[in-house]
C-alpha positions, -999 to 999 in steps of 0.1 A, spaced: -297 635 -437 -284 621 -404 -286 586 -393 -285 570 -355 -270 531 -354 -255 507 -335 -218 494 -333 -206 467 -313 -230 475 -284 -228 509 -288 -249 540 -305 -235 559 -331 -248 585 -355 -230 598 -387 -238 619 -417 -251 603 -451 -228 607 -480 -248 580 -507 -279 564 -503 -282 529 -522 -312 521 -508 -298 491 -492 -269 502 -480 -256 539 -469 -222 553 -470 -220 576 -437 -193 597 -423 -190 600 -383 -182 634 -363 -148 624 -359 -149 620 -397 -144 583 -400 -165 569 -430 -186 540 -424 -207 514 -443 -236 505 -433 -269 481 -441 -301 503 -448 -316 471 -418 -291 487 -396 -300 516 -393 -323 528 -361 -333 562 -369 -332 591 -399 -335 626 -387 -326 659 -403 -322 676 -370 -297 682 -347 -263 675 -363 -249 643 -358 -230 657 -334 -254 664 -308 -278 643 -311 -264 616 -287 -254 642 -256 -287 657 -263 -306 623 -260 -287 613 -226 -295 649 -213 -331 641 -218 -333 605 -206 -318 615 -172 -347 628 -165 -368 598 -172 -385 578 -142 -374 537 -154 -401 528 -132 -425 551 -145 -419 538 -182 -417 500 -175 -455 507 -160 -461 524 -192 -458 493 -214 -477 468 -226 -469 433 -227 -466 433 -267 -432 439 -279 -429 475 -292 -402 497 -314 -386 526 -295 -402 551 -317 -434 540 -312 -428 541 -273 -415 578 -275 -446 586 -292 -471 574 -262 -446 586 -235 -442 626 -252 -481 623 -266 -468 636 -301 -448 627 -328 -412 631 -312 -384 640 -319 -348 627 -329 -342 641 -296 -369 623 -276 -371 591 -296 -331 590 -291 -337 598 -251 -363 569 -251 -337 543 -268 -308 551 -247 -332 548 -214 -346 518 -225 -312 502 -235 -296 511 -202 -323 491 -181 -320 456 -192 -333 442 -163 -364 462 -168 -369 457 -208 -352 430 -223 -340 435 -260 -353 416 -287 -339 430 -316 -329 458 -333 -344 490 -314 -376 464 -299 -381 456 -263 -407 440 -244 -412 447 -206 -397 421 -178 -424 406 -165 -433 414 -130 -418 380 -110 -390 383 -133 -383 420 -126 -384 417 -90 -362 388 -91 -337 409 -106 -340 437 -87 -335 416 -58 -302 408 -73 -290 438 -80 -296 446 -47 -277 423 -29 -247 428 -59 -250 464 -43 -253 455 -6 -224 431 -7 -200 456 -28 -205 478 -2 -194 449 25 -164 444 -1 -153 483 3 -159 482 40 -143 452 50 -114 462 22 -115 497 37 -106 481 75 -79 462 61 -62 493 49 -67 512 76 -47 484 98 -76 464 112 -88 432 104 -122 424 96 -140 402 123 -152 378 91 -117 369 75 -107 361 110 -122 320 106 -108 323 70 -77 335 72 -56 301 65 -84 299 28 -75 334 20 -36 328 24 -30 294 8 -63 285 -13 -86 317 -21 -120 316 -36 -121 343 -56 -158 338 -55 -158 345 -20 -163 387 -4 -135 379 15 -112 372 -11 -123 401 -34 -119 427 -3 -85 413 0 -72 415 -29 -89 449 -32 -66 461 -1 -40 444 -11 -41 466 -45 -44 496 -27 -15 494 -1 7 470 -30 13 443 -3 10 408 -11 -16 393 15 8 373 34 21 407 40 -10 426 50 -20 397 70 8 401 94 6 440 92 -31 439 107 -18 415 128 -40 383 116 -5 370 117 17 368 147 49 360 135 66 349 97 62 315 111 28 312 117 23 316 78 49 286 65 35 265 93 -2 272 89 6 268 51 21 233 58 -8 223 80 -35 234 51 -19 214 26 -15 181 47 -32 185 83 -65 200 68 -84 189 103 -56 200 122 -33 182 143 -46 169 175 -56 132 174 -92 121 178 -104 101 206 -94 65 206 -103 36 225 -73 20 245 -53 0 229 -50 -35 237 -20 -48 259 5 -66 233 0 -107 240 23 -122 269 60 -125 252 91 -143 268 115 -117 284 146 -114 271 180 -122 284 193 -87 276 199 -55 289 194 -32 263 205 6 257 193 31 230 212 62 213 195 91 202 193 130 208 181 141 234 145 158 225 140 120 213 108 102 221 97 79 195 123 54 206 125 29 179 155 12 185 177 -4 210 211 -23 212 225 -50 231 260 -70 231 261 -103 251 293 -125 252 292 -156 232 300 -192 247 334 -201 227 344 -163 220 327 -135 202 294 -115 204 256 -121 198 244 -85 191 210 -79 196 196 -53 172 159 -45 190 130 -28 173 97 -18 187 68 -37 180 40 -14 173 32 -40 147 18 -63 180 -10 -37 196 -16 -19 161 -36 -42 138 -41 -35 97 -75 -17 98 -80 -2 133 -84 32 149 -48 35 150 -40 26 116 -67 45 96 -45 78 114 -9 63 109 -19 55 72 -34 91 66 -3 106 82 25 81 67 53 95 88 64 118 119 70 156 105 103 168 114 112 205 116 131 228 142 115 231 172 84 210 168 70 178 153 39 161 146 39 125 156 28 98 128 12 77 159 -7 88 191 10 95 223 -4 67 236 6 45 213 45 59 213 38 52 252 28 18 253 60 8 227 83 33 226 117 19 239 120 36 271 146 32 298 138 9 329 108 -8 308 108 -45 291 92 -34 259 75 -53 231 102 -57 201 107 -77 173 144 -89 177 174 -95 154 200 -116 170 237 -118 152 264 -142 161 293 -128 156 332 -146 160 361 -124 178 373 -113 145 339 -97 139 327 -124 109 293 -133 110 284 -167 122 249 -166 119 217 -149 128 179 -151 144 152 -131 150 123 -135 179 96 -116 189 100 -109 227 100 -82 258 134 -68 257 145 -49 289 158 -15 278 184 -5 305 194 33 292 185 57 267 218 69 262 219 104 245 243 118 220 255 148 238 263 130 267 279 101 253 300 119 223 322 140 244 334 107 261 331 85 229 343 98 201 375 94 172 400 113 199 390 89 229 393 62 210 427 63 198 438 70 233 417 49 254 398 81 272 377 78 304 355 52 315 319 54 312 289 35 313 287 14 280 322 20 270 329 -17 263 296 -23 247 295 6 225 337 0 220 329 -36 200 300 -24 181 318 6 165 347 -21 161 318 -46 144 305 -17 123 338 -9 110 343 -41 98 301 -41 84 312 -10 62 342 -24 50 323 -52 36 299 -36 20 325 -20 0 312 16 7 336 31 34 326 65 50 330 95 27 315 120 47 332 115 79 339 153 71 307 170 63 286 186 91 252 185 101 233 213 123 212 205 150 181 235 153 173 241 184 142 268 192 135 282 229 99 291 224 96 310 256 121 337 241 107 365 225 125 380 192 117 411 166 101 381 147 83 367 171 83 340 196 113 316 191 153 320 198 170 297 179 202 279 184 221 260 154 246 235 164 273 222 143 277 183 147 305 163 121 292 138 104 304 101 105 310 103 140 317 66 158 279 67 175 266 77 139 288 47 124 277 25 153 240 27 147 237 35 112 259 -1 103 233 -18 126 205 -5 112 217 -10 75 222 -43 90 187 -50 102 171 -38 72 187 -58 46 187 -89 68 156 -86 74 143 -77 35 160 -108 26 143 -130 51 112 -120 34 119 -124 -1 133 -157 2 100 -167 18 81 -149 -10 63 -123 15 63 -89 -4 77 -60 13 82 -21 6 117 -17 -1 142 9 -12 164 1 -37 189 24 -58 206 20 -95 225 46 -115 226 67 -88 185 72 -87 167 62 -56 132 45 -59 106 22 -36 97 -11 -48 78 -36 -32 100 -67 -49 136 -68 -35 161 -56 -51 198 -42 -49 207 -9 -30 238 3 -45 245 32 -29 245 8 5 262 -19 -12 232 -43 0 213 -70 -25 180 -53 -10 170 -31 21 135 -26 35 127 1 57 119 -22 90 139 0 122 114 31 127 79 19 130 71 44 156 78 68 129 69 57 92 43 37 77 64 11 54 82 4 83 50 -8 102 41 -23 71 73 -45 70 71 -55 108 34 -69 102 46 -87 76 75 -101 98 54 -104 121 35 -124 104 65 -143 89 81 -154 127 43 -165 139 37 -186 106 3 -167 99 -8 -155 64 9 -122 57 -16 -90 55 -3 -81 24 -2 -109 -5 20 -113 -25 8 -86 -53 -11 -64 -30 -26 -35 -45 -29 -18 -9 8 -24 -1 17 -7 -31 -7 19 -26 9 22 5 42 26 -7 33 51 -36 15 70 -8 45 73 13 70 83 -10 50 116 -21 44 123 18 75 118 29 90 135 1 64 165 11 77 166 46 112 166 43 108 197 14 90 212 44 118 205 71 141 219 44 122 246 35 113 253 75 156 251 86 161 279 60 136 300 75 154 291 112 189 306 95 177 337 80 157 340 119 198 329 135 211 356 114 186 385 124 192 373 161 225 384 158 227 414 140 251 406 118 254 428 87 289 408 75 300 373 74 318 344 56 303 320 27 321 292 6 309 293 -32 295 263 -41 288 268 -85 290 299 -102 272 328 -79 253 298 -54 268 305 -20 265 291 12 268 308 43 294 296 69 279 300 103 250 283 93 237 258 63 219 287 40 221 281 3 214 312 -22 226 330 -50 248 361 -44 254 393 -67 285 404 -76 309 368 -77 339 379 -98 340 352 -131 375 340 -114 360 328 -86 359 290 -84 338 263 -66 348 260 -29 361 299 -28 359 312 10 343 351 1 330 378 28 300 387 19 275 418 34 239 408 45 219 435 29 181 426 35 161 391 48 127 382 39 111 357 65 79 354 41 100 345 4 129 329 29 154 350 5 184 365 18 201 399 -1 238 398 1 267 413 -19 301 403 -24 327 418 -13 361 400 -12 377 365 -18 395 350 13 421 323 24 411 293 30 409 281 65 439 252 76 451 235 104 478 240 124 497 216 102 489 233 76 459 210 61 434 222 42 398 231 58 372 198 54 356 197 28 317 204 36 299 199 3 283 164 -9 263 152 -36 233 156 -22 236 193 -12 252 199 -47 217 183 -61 200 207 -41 218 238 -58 198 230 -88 171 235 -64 179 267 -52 192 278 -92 156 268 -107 131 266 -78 114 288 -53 139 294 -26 119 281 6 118 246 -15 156 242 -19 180 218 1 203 234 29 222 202 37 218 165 20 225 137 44 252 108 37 239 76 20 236 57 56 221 84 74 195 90 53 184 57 50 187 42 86 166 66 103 181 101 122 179 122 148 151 147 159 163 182 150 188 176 131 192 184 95 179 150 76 162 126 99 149 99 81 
């Protein structure tokens, strides 16, 4: 005796051994012995062997019309067997009551199972509900090979064109799009990214880490909706200034301005000037609803996104040959550069240049100093503030120690066309701690503590940065800045360009007009604000660092070089010496230590991962003076916190160069490695 069951979802037969009525004891073809329940079993035949009943029972239901049988039934629900018996007109056989079960088992939509070899027929609505489904599973499979198909053969298909940014940074799996993607991408074993820019959806490396960045934090894109005009600031007395401002060139969020006016019985009243953005831009307008969703201007080489409107950079940005509206800090200061006193006013300060950093550094810098150098316009102005911030760092007790590091300026010619696309870049070296960088940075370290205090002695909360044990954090109470040697410091000197620092001016604002702050004291939107920031900002600057690492790897392919020079910086994490690129390179003998000069060969880049291949291949002297010296020592703190980055992190997020305590906090320069 031979015996047909089923086992998990499938149908087995097998030959009986023992027969305890409840129970059997079978063996299977492939002589495996089974127990099964007497329940359990489907059908009891004689004939064929166990063997070939199954292929004999498929044989047979191909030929079956599913159709044919589901008209067949009646609505009862009925055995298999007793099916086969209507269908064949005869008592069938293990052979055709086997053919029926596996046809009516392999049409669930048709017959719907309810139990052990019963079925009852899908009722009509419900059948050609199904059927409707299955076709459209079949129609759009066949949109899924097509479109995966085109993708293949080098083409992209017209509907992934107005997904294409979904598909690369947020797929819905869900979605045809996505499952014809990853379909082609299995076939051709690219990653999308990859196959993107081979059918040409993506024009250059760039495109992908910018559209990624403007996915994740410009969702409706970048251009500014329509605004009303925004009101003229309210009539402000002019003040008895002449102002300049010092920035790079490409600058035009002009924040701040400087002025130095003799003082009646010797000494200085410096005039630290800010624009007042605060005046035309009120807490809850237009204006603000887009400066609080975008928290800061987005740095990165060779293009930025502002924080505010042009028109409102226009109507307060600091330019030259306008009287602009500024909240001003006035500091008395004696001949030996002691502070006497200090003021501040909101006014119309007259901005008489825009000085610019390569024009004034060749002419003002640590040589010209010493020797007296040419004149120029500004030299005596700009000659006492250095002098004044001098004497400002001294007394904070934190003197310069970075006055040998460099920075990089990026600069990108978009109108040049490359192997990788549009974009030539240039990389500049600049040395840190330069007497312009001193010069503004101690004025604006200045301004923000003086002004953080004037505010928490008057009890009006503020956001402020403070720092203890080294770790960095925003507060909205004051409290000490260690790493500036201030008791507090609040972000007041870029308001054209971060939202705490609008924030604070509203709130001096309010302060120098005696109105009722926005913010009370314990406001749950200031600190919202603040909280907000800090994750935004941090976001951006990961993406500036991220975006100059993809500008070296694009310096290095410019020109072809296939050697260069790196300095080791811990173990086998390297960076190059042309330009600020941070990675980990094979083959560092053990005996190599920390500030090593090695050649190393440039063996492969990858624009998409930002990853640089490289071997090494010998240790060489270090570089020295004519004298003699020792090479300067180009490695801080903060880029040695960032080798942990590059060590445990995806590449594109790690650091290429930190910034020095002042510069990072006072606000930088556009294009340049850390503008704050």
């Amino acid at each position: 005796m031979n015996v047909l069951f089923e086992e998990d979802g499938a149908f087995r037969t097998g030959t009986v051994l023992t027969d305890n009525d409840t129970s059997l004891q079978v063996e299977t073809p492939h002589g495996k012995r089974v127990k099964l329940k007497s329940a359990n079993v489907l059908l009891r035949y004689t004939q064929p062997a166990a063997s070939e009943l199954l292929a004999r029972a498929e044989a047979e239901a191909a030929g079956m019309d599913t159709e044919f049988l589901w008209e067949m039934c009646g609505d009862e629900e009925f055995g298999f067997s007793e099916f086969a018996a209507d269908y064949f007109g005869h008592t069938p056989s293990a052979v055709e009551s086997s053919a029926v079960l596996v046809k009516l088992f392999s049409a669930p939509v048709y017959f719907h199972r309810k139990g052990r070899g019963r079925f009852r027929k899908a009722p009509a609505e419900i059948l050609q509900a199904a059927l409707a489904g299955l076709e459209k599973k079949r129609l759009q499979q066949e949109q899924v090979e097509r479109m995966g198909a085109e993708l293949v053969a080098g083409t992209l298909p017209a509907e992934l064109k107005p997904l294409l940014a979904q598909l690369l940074y947020k797929p819905d799996r869900n979605r045809l799009e996505t499952k014809a993607l990853e379909a082609a991408c299995a076939d051709t074993g690219l990653s999308p990214a990859r196959l993107m820019l081979k059918v040409g959806a993506l024009a250059s490396t760039y495109d992908f880490h910018y559209g990624r960045f403007l996915f994740e934090h410009f969702p409706q894109g970048t251009d500014f909706p329509a605004l009303p005009p925004l009101a003229a600031p309210p009539e402000l007395p002019l003040a008895e200034v002449q102002a300049f401002s010092i920035d790079d060139a490409s600058t035009t969020e002009i924040d701040d301005a400087l002025s130095l006016t003799p003082r009646e019985g010797g000494g200085w009243v410096v005039g630290i000037h800010i624009a007042a953005p605060g005046l035309g831009i009120a807490p809850g307008d237009a204006v603000d609803a887009i400066a609080r969703d975008r928290l800061s201007t987005v740095y990165m080489p060779g293009n930025k996104i502002t924080m505010l409107p042009d028109d409102a950079v226009g109507h307060y940005t600091l330019g030259a040959g306008q009287a602009r509206a500024a909240v001003s800090l006035y500091v008395d200061v004696a001949s030996d550069y002691r502070i006497l006193g200090h003021r501040s006013t909101i006014e119309r300060v007259p901005v008489a240049a825009n000085l610019r950093h390569h024009d004034i550094e060749p002419v003002f810098n640590e040589e010209t100093l010493a020797d007296g150098g040419p004149d120029f316009p500004y030299k005596r102005e700009l000659t006492v503030l250095w002098e004044f911030a001098t004497v400002l760092e001294a007394g904070r007790g934190k003197p310069s120690a970075n006055q040998n590091l460099l920075d990089y300026n990026y600069n990108v010619d978009w109108d040049a066309q490359t192997q990788d696309g549009p974009g030539a870049v240039s990389i500049e070296r600049r040395k840190r701690g330069s007497p312009l960088d001193k010069l503004v940075a101690e004025l604006m370290i200045l301004a923000n503590s003086t002004w953080g205090k004037v505010l928490a002695d008057v009890g009006i909360p503020a956001i402020y940065r403070a720092q203890s044990q080294g770790r960095v954090r925003m507060t909205t109470a004051a409290a000490p800045h260690e790493g500036l040697g201030v008791s507090c410091y609040a972000w007041s000197t870029s308001p054209l360009r971060r939202y705490v620092d609008l924030c604070n001016q509203w709130q001096l604002i309010a302060h120098l007009r005696g109105q009722t702050p926005h913010f009370p004291p314990g406001s749950a939107q200031l600190a919202a604000a603040m909280n907000d920031f800090d994750t935004t900002y941090n976001a951006y600057n990961d993406f500036q660092r991220g975006m100059e690492r993809y500008w070296c790897l694009r310096w290095l392919r410019q020109h072809g070089l296939s050697e260069t020079s790196a300095r080791v910086l811990r173990e086998n994490i390297v960076r190059l010496e042309e330009v600020p690129f941070v990675f980990k390179l094979g083959g560092v003998p053990g005996n190599v230590h920390p500030g090593t000069r090695v050649q190393v060969s440039l063996d492969g880049f990858d624009l998409l991962d930002i990853d640089l291949r490289a071997k090494y291949l010998a240790s060489l002297p270090p570089l020295g003076g004519p004298d003699g010296s020792a090479e300067p020592e180009t490695v801080d703190e903060a880029e040695l916190d960032a080798i942990g980055d590059v060590v445990d992190a995806p590449v594109d997020n790690a650091a290429t160069a930190g910034a020095a305590p002042a510069a990072e906090e006072t606000g930088g320069q556009e294009g340049a490695a850390s503008p704050a």
